[in-house]
C-alpha positions as CSV (number, residue, x, y, z in Angstrom):
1,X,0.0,0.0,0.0
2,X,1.7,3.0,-1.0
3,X,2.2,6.0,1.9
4,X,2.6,8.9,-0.4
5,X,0.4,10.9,1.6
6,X,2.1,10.1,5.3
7,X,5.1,11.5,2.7
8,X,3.3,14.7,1.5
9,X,2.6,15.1,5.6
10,X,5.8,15.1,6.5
11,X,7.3,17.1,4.2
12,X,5.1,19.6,4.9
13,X,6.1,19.8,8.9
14,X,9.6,20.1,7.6
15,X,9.4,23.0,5.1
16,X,7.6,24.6,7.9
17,X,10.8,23.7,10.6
18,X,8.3,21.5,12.7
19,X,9.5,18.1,11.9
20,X,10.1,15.6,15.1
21,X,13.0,13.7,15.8
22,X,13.8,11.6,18.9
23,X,17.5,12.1,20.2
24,X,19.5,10.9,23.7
25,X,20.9,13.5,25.5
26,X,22.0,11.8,28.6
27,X,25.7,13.5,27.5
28,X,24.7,17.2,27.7
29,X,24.3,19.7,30.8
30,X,20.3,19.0,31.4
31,X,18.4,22.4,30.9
32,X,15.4,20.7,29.6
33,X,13.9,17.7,31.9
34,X,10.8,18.6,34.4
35,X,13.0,16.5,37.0
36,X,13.2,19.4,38.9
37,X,14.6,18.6,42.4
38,X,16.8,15.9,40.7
39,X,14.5,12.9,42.0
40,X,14.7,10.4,39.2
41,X,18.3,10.5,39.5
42,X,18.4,10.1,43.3
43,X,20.0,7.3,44.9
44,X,18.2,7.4,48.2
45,X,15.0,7.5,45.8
46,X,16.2,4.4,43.6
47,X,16.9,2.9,46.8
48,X,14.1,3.1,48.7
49,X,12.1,1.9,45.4
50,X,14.5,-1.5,45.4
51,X,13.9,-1.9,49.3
52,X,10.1,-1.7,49.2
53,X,9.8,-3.8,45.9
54,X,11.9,-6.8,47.3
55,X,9.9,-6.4,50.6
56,X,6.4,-6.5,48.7
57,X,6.4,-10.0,48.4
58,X,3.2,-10.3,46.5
59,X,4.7,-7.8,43.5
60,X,3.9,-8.9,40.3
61,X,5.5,-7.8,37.2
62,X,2.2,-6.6,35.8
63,X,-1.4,-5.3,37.3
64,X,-3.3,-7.6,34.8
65,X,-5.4,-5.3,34.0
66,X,-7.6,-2.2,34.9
67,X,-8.8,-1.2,38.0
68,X,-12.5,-2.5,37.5
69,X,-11.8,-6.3,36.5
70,X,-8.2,-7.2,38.1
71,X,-5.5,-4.6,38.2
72,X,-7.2,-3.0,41.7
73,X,-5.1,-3.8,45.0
74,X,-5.3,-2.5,48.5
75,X,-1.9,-0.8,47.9
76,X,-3.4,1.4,45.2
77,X,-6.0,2.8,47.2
78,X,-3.8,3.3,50.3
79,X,-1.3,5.2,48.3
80,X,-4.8,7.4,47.6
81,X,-5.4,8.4,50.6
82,X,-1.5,9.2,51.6
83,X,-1.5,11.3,48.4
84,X,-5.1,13.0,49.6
85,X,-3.8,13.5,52.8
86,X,-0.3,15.2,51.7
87,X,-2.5,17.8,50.0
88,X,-5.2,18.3,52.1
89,X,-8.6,16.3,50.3
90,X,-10.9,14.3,50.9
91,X,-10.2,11.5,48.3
92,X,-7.9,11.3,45.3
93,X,-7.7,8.9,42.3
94,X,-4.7,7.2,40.8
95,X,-4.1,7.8,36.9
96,X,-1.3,6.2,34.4
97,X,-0.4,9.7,33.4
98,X,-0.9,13.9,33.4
99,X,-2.4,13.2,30.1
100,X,-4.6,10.6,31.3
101,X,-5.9,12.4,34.1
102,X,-6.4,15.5,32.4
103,X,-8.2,14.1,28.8
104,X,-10.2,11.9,31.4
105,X,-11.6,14.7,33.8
106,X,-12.0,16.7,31.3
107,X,-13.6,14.6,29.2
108,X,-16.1,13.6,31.5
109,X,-17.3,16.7,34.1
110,X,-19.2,18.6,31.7
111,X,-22.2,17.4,29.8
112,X,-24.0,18.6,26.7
113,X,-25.6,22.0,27.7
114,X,-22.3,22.7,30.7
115,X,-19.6,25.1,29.9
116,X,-16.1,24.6,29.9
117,X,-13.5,27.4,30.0
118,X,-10.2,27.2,29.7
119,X,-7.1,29.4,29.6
120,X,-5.8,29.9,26.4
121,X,-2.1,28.4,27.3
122,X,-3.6,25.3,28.8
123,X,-1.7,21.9,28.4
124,X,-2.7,19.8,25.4
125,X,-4.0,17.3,27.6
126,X,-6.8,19.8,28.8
127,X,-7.6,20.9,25.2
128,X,-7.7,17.3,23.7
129,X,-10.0,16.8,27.0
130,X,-12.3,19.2,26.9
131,X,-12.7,18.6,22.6
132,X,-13.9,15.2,23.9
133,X,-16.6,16.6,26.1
134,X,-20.4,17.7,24.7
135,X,-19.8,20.9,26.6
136,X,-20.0,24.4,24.6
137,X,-15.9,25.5,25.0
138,X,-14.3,28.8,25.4
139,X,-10.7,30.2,26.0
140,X,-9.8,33.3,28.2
141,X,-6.9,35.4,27.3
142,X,-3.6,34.2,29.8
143,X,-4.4,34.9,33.4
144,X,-6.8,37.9,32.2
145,X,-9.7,37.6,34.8
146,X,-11.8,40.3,33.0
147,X,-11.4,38.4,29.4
148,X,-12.4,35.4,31.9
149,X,-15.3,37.6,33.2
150,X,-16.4,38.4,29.9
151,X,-16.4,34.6,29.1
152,X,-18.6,33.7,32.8
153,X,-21.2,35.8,31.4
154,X,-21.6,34.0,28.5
155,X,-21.5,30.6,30.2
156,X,-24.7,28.5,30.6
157,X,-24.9,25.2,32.6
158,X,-23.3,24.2,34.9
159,X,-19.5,26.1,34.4
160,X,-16.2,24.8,34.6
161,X,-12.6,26.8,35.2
162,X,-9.9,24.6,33.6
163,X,-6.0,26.3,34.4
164,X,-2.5,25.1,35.1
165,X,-1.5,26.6,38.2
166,X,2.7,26.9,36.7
167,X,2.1,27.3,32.8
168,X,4.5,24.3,31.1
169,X,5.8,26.9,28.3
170,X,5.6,30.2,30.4
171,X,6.6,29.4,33.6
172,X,4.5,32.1,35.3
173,X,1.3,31.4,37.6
174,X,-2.2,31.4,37.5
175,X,-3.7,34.1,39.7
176,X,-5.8,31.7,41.5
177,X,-7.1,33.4,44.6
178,X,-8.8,35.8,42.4
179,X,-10.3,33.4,40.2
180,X,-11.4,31.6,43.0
181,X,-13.8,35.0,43.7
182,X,-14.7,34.9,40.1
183,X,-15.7,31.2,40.2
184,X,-17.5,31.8,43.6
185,X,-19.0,34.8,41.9
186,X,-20.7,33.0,39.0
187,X,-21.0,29.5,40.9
188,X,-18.3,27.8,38.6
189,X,-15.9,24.9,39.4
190,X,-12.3,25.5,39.3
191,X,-10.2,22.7,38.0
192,X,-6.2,23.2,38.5
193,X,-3.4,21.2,36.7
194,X,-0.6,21.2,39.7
195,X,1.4,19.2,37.0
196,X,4.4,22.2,37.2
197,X,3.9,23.2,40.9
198,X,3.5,19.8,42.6
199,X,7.0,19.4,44.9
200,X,8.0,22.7,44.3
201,X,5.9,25.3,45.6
202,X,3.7,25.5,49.1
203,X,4.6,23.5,52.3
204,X,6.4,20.2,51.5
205,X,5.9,21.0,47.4
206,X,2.0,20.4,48.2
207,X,1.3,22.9,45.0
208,X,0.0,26.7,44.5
209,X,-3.6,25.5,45.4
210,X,-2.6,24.9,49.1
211,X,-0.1,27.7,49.5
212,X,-3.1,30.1,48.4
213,X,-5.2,27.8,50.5
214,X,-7.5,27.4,48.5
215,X,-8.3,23.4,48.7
216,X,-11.7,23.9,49.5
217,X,-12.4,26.2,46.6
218,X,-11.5,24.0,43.8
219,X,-13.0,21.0,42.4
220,X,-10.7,18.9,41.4
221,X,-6.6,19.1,41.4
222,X,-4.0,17.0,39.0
223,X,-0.7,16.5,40.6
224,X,1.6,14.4,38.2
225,X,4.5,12.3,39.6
226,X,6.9,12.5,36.1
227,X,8.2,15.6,36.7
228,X,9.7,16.9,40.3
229,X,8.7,13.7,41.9
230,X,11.0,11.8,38.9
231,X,8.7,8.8,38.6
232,X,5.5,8.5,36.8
233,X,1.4,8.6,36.5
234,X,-1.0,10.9,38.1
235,X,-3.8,11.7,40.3
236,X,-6.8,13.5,40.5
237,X,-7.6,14.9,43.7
238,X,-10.9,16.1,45.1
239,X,-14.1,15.1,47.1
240,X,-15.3,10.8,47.3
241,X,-17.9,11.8,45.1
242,X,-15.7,13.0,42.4
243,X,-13.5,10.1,42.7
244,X,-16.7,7.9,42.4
245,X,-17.9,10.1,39.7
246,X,-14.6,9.8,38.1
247,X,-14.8,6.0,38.4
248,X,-17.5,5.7,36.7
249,X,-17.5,8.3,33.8
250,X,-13.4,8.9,33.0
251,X,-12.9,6.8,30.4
252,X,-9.0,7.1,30.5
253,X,-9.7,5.1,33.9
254,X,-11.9,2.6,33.0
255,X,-10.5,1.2,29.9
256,X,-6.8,1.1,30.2
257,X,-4.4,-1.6,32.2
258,X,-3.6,0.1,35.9
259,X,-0.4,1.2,36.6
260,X,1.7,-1.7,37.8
261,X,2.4,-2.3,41.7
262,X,6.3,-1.4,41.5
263,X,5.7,1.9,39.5
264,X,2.7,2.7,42.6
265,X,5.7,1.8,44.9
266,X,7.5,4.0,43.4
267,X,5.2,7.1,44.1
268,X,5.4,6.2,48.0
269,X,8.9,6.4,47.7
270,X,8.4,10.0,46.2
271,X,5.8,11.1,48.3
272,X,8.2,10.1,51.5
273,X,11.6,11.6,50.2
274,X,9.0,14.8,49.5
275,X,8.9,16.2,53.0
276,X,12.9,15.9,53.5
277,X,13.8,18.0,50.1
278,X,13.6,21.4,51.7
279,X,17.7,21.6,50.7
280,X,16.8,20.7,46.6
281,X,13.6,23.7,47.2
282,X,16.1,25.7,48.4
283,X,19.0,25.4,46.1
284,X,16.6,25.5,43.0
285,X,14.9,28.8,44.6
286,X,18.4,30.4,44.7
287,X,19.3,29.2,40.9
288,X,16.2,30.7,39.9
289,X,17.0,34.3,41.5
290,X,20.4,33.8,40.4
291,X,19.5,33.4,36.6
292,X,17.2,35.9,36.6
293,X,19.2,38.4,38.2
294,X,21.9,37.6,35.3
295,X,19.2,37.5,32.5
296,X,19.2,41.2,33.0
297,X,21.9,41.8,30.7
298,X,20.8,38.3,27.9
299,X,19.8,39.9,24.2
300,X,16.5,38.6,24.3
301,X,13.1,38.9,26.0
302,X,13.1,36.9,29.3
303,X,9.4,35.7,30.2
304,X,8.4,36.5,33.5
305,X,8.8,33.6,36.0
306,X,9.6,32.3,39.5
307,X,9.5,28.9,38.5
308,X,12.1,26.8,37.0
309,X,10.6,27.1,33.9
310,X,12.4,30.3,32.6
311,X,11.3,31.1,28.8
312,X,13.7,33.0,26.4
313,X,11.7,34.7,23.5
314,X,13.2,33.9,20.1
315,X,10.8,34.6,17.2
316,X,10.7,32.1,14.3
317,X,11.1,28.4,14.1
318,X,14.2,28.4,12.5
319,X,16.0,31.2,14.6
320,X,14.8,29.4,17.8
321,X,16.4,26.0,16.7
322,X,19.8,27.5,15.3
323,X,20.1,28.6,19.0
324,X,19.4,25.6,20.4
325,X,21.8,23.5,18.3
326,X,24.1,25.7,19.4
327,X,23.8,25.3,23.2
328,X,23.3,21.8,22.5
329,X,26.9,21.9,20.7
330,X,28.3,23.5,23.6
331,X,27.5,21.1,25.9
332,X,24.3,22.4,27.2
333,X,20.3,20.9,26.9
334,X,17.6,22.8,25.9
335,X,14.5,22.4,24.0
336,X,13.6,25.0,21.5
337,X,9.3,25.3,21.5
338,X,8.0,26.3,18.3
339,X,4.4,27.6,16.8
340,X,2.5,26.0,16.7
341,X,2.9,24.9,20.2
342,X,3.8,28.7,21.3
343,X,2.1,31.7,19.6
344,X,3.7,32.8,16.0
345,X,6.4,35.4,17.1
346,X,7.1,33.8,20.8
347,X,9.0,30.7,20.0
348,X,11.4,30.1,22.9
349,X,14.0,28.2,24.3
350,X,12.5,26.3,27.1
351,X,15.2,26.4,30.3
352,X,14.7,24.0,32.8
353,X,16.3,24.6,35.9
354,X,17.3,21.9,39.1
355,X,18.5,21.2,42.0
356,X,21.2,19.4,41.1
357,X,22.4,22.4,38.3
358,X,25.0,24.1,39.4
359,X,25.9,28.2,39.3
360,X,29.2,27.4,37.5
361,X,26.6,25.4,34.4
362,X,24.1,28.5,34.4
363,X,26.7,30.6,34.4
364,X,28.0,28.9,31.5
365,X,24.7,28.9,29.7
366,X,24.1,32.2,30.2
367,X,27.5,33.0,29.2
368,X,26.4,31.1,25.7
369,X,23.2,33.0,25.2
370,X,25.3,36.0,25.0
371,X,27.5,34.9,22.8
372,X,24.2,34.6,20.5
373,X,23.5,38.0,19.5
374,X,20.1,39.6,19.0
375,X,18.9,42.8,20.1
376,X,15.5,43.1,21.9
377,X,14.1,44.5,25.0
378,X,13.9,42.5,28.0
379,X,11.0,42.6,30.2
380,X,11.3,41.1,33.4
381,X,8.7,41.0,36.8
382,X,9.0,39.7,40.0
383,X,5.3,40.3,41.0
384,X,4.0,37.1,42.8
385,X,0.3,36.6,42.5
386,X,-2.1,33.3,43.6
């Protein structure tokens, strides 16, 4: 069977600088993972994983399937409620991924005649989500709450708030203490995607919801484990009537294989190495006000952000990957995001910063970016909002 048009496909994202290509990297200065306090590569982490899976003697290689016919256990559902408790709700529900979690709540909450609105720089996962749902669908202008307002007054049904509370591409925060009062203000529900925020900010890394304190203003919360917490899946957080809500309706949950007993042992080991990582908070806190104090002087725009996501504007696809095969050619890792991912005009280099960096490698990639010269005007905040 010919495959001339998968051919025509691809040549199109190329010609347009958007083609995909997997590489290893493990050789270059990492500026890209979301392995922010340095946890998958921890040895006291890796250990206590190999400790608690040679004690589980019942561990089997597989969960034999979902959580509904076989793949259920009585570990799954304690690790719930630890990961419930950590955050302060009442019940929380274990999914294979962020995506997962997201395309399933999504998916599901709202029903033909509901409305779902969502910030315009949302995660895929939320989009693909909400596309799946009968609900009518809007987008807000980022963190605008009067382009949200606008959109509230529009809304009919019942109204959902979907946001991330740190933005994957940005690196900035959601506002959410005042969209809390908006929600309040036209009875909506507030969904937050902790994916960026979970480990790293509030007490213990517990996410932005609980610093702002919030918990009991928001209807569901998605904390994933792949990225501070360096191992893997995802869970939804709430009241036990959304997680039996969730059990019935997320399809995401229903119809896929659970997540195996040695990767849910894994997120224990996580979730008990969390509370003893105020060092890793620390040092990443000072590598963020220590590249953002020397980003004063870079050639390009610098995004606003106090995360360790720290986005460096460089318009057009090309420009934004010459740079990064540069870095990457100097011994440094980072990921050039191009439209369409990012608006046309705000392609970036993505900078991931850790724990385990250290000021001598930012230093050194900072030292890089000047070498790359582009004039523009910087713009840089240190406002911190909820």
């Amino acid at each position: 069977m010919k495959e001339d048009f998968l051919t025509d496909k691809l040549a199109q994202r190329e010609s347009a600088q958007l083609f995909r290509t997997l590489h290893t990297n493990d050789h270059l200065i990492d500026f890209a993972s979301n392995d922010y306090l340095g946890f998958a590569r921890s040895e006291a982490l890796q250990q206590s994983i190999r400790q608690k899976t040679e004690a589980f003697q019942t561990c089997k290689a597989g969960s034999t399937g979902s959580r509904l016919i076989s793949g259920n256990t009585q570990l799954a559902e304690d690790l719930e409620r630890v990961i419930a408790r950590y955050h302060q709700a009442a019940a929380g529900l274990l999914f294979n991924s962020g995506y997962d979690a997201n395309v399933g709540l999504f998916a599901c909450i709202a029903s033909k005649g509901d409305t779902l609105i969502t910030d315009e720089l949302v995660h895929a996962s939320i989009i693909d989500g909400a596309r799946l749902s009968y609900a009518t669908r809007f987008r807000f202008r980022h963190n605008d709450l009067h382009d949200l307002e606008k959109k509230l007054s529009h809304a009919t049904g019942t109204i959902f708030i979907g946001v991330e509370s740190v933005y994957s591409m940005n690196g900035d925060m959601a506002p959410l203490a005042d969209m809390a009062v908006l929600a309040q203000r036209y009875k909506a529900h507030l969904i937050v995607d902790e994916a960026h925020a979970t480990g790293i900010i509030g007490k213990d890394g517990s996410g932005l919801v609980s610093a702002c304190g919030l918990e009991q203003q928001v209807l569901a919360r998605v904390h994933t484990f792949g990225k501070a917490l360096g191992v893997h899946g995802a869970v939804v957080l709430g009241s036990a009537q959304l997680r039996d809500y969730l059990i019935n309706f997320a399809r995401s949950f229903i119809y896929t294989t659970a997540l195996p007993q040695h990767a849910l042992l894994a997120i224990e080991s996580a979730y008990q190495l969390l509370p003893h990582s105020q060092e890793q908070r620390l040092r990443l806190q000072q590598h963020i006000m220590y590249f953002r104090q020397q980003a004063t002087s870079l050639p390009f725009d610098v995004l606003d952000s106090q995360s360790p996501v720290q986005g460096i504007v460089v318009p057009g696809n090309a420009r934004a990957k010459a740079i990064a095969q540069r870095l990457e050619d100097r011994g440094f890792y980072v990921k050039a995001i191009l439209s369409p991912t990012v608006p046309t005009g705000k392609e970036r280099l993505r900078i991931c910063l850790h724990a385990f960096n250290t000021t001598e490698e930012i230093a050194g990639l900072l030292q890089c970016l000047h070498d790359c010269q582009y004039n523009n005007q910087i713009q840089i905040s240190n406002k911190f909002q909820c």
